[in-house]
N, C-alpha and C positions, 0 to 999 in steps of 0.2 A: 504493500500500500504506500501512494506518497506523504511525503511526511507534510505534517500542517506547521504553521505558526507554534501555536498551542504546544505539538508534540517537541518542537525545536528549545522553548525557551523551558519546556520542563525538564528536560532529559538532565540525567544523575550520573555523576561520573560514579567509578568502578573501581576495583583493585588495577584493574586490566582493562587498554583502548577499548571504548565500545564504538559501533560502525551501525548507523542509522541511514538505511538506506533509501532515496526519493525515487529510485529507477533509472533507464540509462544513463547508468555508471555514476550517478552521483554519491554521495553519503556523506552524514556528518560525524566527522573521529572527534567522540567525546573522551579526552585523555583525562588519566585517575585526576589530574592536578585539578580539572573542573574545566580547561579551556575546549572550547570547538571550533572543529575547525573543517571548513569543505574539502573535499577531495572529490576528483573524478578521475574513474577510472576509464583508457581508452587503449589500443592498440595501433601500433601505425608502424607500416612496413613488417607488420608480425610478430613485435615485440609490445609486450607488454607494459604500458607507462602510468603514471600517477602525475598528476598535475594539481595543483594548489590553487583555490578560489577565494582563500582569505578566512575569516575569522567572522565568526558572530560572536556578538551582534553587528559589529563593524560594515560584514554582510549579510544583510539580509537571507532568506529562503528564496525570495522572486528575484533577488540580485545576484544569486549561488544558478538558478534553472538560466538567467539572461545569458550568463559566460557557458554555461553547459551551450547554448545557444548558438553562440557563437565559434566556440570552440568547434561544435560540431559540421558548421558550415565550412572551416577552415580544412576539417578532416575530409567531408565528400570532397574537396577540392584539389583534393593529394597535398594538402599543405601541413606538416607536423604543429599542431597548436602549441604547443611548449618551444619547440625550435623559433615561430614564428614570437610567441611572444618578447621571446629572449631577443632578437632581432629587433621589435620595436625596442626597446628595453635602449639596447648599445646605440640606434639611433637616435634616441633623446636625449644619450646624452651626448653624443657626436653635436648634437645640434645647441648641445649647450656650450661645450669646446668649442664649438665652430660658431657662433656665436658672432654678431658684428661686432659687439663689445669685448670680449676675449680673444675676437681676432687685434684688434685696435689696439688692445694693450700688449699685444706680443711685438705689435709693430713698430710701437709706442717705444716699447724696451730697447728695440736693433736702432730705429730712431734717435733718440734723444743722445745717445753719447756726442755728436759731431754738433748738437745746441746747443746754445746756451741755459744754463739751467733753468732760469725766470720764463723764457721762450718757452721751453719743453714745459714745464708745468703749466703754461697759460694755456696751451694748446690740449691737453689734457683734461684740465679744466672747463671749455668749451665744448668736448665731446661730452663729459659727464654732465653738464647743464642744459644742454640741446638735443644733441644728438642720443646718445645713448637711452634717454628716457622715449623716442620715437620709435629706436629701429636696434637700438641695445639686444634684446633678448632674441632678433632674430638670424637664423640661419643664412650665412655673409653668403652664399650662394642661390638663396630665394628674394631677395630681397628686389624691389622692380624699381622703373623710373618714378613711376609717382609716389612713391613713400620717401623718394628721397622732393621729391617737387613740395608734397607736402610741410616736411621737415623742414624746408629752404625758407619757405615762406609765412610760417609759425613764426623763424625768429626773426626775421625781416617784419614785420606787422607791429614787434615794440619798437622797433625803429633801427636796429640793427642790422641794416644795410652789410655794410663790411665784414660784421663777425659771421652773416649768414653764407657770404661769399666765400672766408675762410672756410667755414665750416664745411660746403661742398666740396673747397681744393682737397682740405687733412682724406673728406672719406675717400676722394679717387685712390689717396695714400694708400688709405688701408686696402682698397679693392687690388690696389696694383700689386700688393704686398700677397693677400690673396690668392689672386694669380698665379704668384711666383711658388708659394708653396702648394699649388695644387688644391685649393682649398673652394675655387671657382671657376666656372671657366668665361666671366666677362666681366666689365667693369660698368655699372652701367649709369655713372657718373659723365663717360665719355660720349655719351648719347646725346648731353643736355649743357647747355652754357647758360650761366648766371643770365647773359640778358633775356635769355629763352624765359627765366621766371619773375626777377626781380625788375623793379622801375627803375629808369633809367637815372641817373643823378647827374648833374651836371659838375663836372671836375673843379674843383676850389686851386684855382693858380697860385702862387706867390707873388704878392705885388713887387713888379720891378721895373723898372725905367729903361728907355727904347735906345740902340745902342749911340745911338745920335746924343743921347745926354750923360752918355758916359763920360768924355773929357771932363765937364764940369764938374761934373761928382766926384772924380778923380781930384783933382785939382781943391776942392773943399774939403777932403781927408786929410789932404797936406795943411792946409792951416785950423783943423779941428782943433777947439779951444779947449777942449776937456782933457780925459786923464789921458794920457802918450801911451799905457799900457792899452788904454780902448782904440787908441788911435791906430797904433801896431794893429791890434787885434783885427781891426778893418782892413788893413792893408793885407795883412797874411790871407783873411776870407777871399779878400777881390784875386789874390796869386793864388791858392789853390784851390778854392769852391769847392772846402770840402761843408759838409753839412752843421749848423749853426752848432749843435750838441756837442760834433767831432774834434770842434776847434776851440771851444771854453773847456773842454773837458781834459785838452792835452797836457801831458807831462814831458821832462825834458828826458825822461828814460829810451821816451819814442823814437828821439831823433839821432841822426845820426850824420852832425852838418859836415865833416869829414869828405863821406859817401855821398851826401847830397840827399837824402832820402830820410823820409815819415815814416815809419811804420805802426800805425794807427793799431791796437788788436782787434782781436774778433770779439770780444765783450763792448767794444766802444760802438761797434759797427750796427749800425739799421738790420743789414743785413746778416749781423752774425758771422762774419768771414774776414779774415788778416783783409789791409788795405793798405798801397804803398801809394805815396805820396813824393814824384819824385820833385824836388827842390831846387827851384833857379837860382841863380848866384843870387839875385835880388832879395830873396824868401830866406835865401842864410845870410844876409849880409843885415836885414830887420832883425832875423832871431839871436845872430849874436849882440845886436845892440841890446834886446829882449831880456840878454840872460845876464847884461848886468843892474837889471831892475829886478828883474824875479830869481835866475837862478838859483838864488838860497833857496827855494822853495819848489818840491815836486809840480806842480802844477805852475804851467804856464805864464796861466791868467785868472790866480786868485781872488778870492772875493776883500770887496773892501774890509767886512766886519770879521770873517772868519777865513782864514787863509789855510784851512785844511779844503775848506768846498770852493767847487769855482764860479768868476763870475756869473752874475747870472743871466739867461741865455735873452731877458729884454734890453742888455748893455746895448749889444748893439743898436739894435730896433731904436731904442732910445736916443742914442747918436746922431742918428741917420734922419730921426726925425727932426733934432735940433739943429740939423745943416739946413731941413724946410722940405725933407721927402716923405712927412709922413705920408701912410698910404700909399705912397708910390715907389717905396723901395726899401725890402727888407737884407738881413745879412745872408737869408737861402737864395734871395735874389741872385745874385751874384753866379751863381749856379746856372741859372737861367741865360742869365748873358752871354755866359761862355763858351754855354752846350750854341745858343742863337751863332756866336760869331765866330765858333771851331766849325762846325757844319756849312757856314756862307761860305770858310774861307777854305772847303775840299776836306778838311782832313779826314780821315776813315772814323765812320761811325761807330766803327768796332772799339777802338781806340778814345775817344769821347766817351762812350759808355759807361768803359772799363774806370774809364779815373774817374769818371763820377758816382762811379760804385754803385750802378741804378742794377734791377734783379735781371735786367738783359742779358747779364753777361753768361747767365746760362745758359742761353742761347746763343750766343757769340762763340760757346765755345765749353761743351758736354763734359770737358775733363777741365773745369774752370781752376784756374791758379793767379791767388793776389800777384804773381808776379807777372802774367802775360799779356805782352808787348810791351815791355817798361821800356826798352831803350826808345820806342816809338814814341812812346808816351814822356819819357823825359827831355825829349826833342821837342817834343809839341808844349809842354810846358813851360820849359827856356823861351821860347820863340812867343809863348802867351804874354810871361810877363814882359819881354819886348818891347810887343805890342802895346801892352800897358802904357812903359814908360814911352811912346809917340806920341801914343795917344793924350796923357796926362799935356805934354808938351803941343800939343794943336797937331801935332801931325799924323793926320788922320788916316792910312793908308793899311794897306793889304798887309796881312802876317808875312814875315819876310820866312817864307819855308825855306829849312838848308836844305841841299841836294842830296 
C-alpha cells in the first residue's frame, strides 16, 4: 500500500533500519536514531543503485513521489539519474567558478601587479559597485549584449557618464581574459561601442590662446611680477607641456641635467607608465638657476606654507590670470599649443603623442616603451624651445627642423 502523510510522520524508529515502502522503488529508511530518510531504489545498465531524495520532513511525501518522477523520466530516456544529477551538481558549481565575478577577480589578480595600487583598487571597486551586482553571479560564457546594455546604462542614469564607459572597457578585460583561458568563446562587449548606448557629451577643452598670441604671453612670463619660482615654473610648463600635476609635483631625484633628461615615474603619471622628458639646453639652463632656490628641498616647486607638499596646482592658473588670460589660458594649455604647432609644422604624430604621454601610444606602438623614439623626440624638443625663444623675440617663423 502507498504510504500516507499520517503513516510518514508516525513511523517509530527500531533497534534496526526500518524500510517503509510507497511502491516503484520508493521507501522511507526510518534509522534506530529516529531520522528519515527517502530512498529509491532503481536499476540502470543492470546494476543495481540506490539514490537519495532527502530527509523529512525537509521532504515532503509529494516532494519524495515528484523526484521518483523525474528521476524516472530521466531513466526511460537511457539517462543514469544519479550520474545525471551529479553532472548538474559539478555544473553549478562550474558556473559558480566560472562566474563573471570570479572570473574578474582572477583577472583582477594577473592584472593589477603592472598598476598602480590606488588604480587597481578603484577599478575593483567599480566592478563590485556596478557591475558585479548586474551580471556578478553569472556564467562569463552566457552572459548577452543587452545585460551588459542594461548595466551601461543603470550607471550612466546617476550621471556617470565616464565611470559607465570605464566600466564596459574593464568587462571586455575580463571577457578577453576569458577567452584566453578557455572559459568562453566570444567577447561580447566587442559587438557594442559606448556611443551605441550612452548620450553623447560634448568634450570640455582646456582654455588656451591661439598661437598668434603666443609671442605676447611669452614675453609677459619674462616680466611676471610674482614669485620667480612660479615664474620658472611657467617657463619649464611652456618647454615641456608636461601635465599641470606632473610639473608641481617634481623632485630633483627625477632629473638628470647631465643626460638632459626627466624621468617622470609611473606613480606620477595619468597614465600609470615611466615618462621621459627629454630636456633642451634652455629647460636645464632655468633648472639649474631653479636649484639654487629650491634645491635644498626634494620637490621642485614647494609650497609656500609647507615645503614637504607642493605648490598648489591653481599657482599657475593664478599667474596667468594676473598677466589678464583669465579664461583664456591655463598651465595644461600649453599642451595644447604644442600638440597645434608640432602637427602644423610636419613633425610625426607618433612622436607628439608619445611626449605628450596621451593613451595613443598604444596604439603607436603594441610593445609600448617610455623610451621610444626619444632621440626623435629630443630633437623635436630642442628645436621647440627654439622656437620659443623667436618667437618670444617677434620672430615668428617655421620650426627650424635639423636634417
Amino acid at each position: 500500500m502507498p504510504l500516507t502523510n499520517t503513516a510518514v510522520q508516525k513511523a517509530k524508529p527500531a533497534t534496526a533500519p526500518v524500510k517503509l515502502s510507497d511502491g516503484r522503488g520508493l521507501y522511507l529508511l526510518v534509522q534506530p536514531s529516529g531520522s528519515k530518510l527517502w530512498r529509491w531504489a532503481y536499476r540502470f545498465d543492470g546494476k543495481q543503485k540506490l539514490m537519495a531524495l532527502g530527509q523529512f520532513p525537509d521532504v515532503s511525501l509529494a516532494q519524495a513521489r515528484d523526484g521518483v518522477d523525474t528521476a524516472r523520466k530521466q531513466l526511460a530516456a537511457g539517462i543514469d539519474p544519479m550520474a545525471q544529477r551529479k553532472a548538474d551538481k559539478v555544473a553549478r558549481l562550474l558556473a559558480v567558478e566560472n562566474s563573471f565575478a570570479s572570473v574578474a577577480k582572477r583577472w583582477h589578480d594577473t592584472w593589477k601587479p603592472a598598476r598602480h595600487e590606488r588604480h587597481a583598487t578603484y577599478v575593483l571597486r567599480r566592478l563590485e559597485a556596478d557591475v558585479f551586482p548586474a551580471i556578478g553571479t553569472r556564467p562569463v560564457s552566457e552572459i548577452e549584449v543587452p545585460e551588459l546594455v542594461a548595466l551601461t546604462k543603470n550607471t550612466a542614469k546617476r550621471g556617470a557618464l565616464d565611470i559607465a564607459k570605464r566600466n564596459l572597457q574593464t568587462c571586455g578585460q575580463v571577457f578577453r581574459y576569458a577567452i584566453a583561458h578557455d572559459l568562453t568563446k566570444r567577447n561580447p562587449v566587442a559587438e557594442i561601442r559606448p556611443a551605441d548606448i550612452l548620450p553623447s557629451r560634448k568634450k570640455t577643452n582646456y582654455a588656451r590662446i591661439d598661437t598668434r598670441e603666443l609671442p605676447e604671453l611669452l614675453r609677459k612670463i619674462d616680466v611676471y611680477q610674482g614669485s620667480s619660482v612660479t615664474r620658472t615654473a611657467i617657463k619649464l610648463m611652456a618647454l615641456t607641456f608636461v601635465r599641470t600635476s606632473e610639473l608641481i609635483g617634481a623632485r630633483w631625484a627625477e632629473f638628470d641635467l647631465k643626460a638632459g633628461r626627466w624621468d617622470i615615474p609611473a606613480e606620477r603619471m595619468k597614465m600609470r607608465t615611466p615618462h621621459i622628458v627629454p630636456l633642451s639646453t634652455q629647460a636645464i639652463e632655468l633648472l639649474r638657476t631653479l636649484h639654487t632656490l629650491t634645491g635644498h628641498a626634494p620637490l621642485l616647486f614647494p609650497g609656500e606654507r609647507d615645503h614637504e607638499k607642493p605648490m598648489s596646482n591653481n599657482t599657475i592658473l593664478m599667474a596667468l590670470e594676473r598677466m589678464g588670460y583669465k579664461g583664456r589660458m591655463t598651465g595644461h594649455g600649453f599642451r595644447g599649443v604644442a600638440s597645434t604647432v608640432l602637427h602644423e609644422q610636419g613633425y610625426e604624430h607618433a612622436h607628439i603623442e608619445l611626449q605628450l604621454a596621451h593613451q595613443e601610444r598604444d596604439q603607436v606602438s603594441a610593445s609600448y616603451n617610455h623610451a621610444t623614439y626619444l632621440p626623435q623626440r629630443a630633437k623635436m624638443m630642442q628645436q621647440w624651445a627654439d622656437f620659443l625663444d623667436r618667437t618670444r623675440a617677434g620672430n615668428v617663423v617655421k620650426l627650424r627642423r635639423a636634417a
